[in-house]
N, C-alpha and C positions, 0 to 999 in steps of 0.2 A: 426579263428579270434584271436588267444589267442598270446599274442605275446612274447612268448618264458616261462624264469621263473616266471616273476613278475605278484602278482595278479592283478585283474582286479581293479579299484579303483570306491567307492562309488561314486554311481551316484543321486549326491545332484540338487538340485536346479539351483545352480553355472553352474553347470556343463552341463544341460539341457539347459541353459541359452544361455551358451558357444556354443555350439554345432548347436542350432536353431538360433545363430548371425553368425555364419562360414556359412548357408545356405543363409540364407536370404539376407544378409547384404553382407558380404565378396565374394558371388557364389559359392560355390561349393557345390559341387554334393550331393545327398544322400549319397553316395557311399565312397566318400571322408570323406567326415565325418564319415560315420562309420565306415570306417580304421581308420581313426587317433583318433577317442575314444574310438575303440574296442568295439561297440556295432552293433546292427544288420540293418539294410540300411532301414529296415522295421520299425522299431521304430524310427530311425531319422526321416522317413515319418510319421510318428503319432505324433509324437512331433511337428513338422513342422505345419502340420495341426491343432492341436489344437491350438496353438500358433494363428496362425490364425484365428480361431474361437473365442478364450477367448481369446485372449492375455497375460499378464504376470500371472495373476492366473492361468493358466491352465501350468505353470512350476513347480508347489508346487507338485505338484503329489499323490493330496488327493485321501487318497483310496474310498471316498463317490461317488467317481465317474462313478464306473465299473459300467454293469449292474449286475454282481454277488453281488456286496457291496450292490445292490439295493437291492436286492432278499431275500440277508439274512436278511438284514434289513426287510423290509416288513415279511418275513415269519418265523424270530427266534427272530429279539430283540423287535419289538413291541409288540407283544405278552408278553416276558418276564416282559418287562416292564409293561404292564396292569398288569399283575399278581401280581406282587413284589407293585406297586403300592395299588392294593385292597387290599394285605395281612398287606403290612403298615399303612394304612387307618382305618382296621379294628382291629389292635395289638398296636397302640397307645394310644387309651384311658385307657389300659392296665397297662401302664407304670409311666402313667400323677398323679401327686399328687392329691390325692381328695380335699385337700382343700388347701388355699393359705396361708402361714405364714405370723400374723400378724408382725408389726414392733414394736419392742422395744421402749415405750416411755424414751427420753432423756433428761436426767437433764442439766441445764447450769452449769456452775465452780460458778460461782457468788451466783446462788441460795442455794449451798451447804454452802456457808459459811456465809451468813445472816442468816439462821435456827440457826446455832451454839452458835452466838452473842448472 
């Protein structure tokens, strides 16, 4: 698939966009499309179908989507999070002023100069 010396170009949004309107829209094939954006016939059918399913959100290409992004989620950051949460919870009162500073009583300009008279 690689088509000669030029890199491959980032596959943004636009791009996914592009790709799943040239099937849909325009007809051509998986196939076709995956030549002419240099990606694999496999993923223009996953594209395709999502696209279908969610429509234009599902071209953003959020990583919360995999079931691996799940997994770690569920089994490394919520966890982290409870923890970092209860250790913040319990090391803040720590930190916190014990007492509130009162406010400066303020004089007027006027009052100072009727005292002097």
């Amino acid at each position: 698939m690689s088509n000669g010396g030029t890199p491959p170009q980032p596959m943004t949004a636009a791009r996914r966009a592009l790709i799943v309107q040239r099937v849909l829209v325009n007809g051509w094939t998986s196939a076709e499309a995956a030549a002419a954006f240099d990606v694999s016939e496999r993923q223009v059918d996953v594209w395709v179908a999502d696209f279908r399913r969610s429509g234009m959100a599902s071209l953003r290409g959020t990583p919360g989507k995999t079931l691996a992004a799940r997994i770690i989620q569920l089994t490394v950051l919520l966890p982290l999070r409870a923890i970092f949460s209860g250790t913040a919870r319990t090391t803040r009162p720590l930190f916190m002023r014990k007492h509130t500073p009162q406010p400066l009583p303020l004089q007027r300009l006027g009052d100072e100069r009727r005292s002097r008279d």
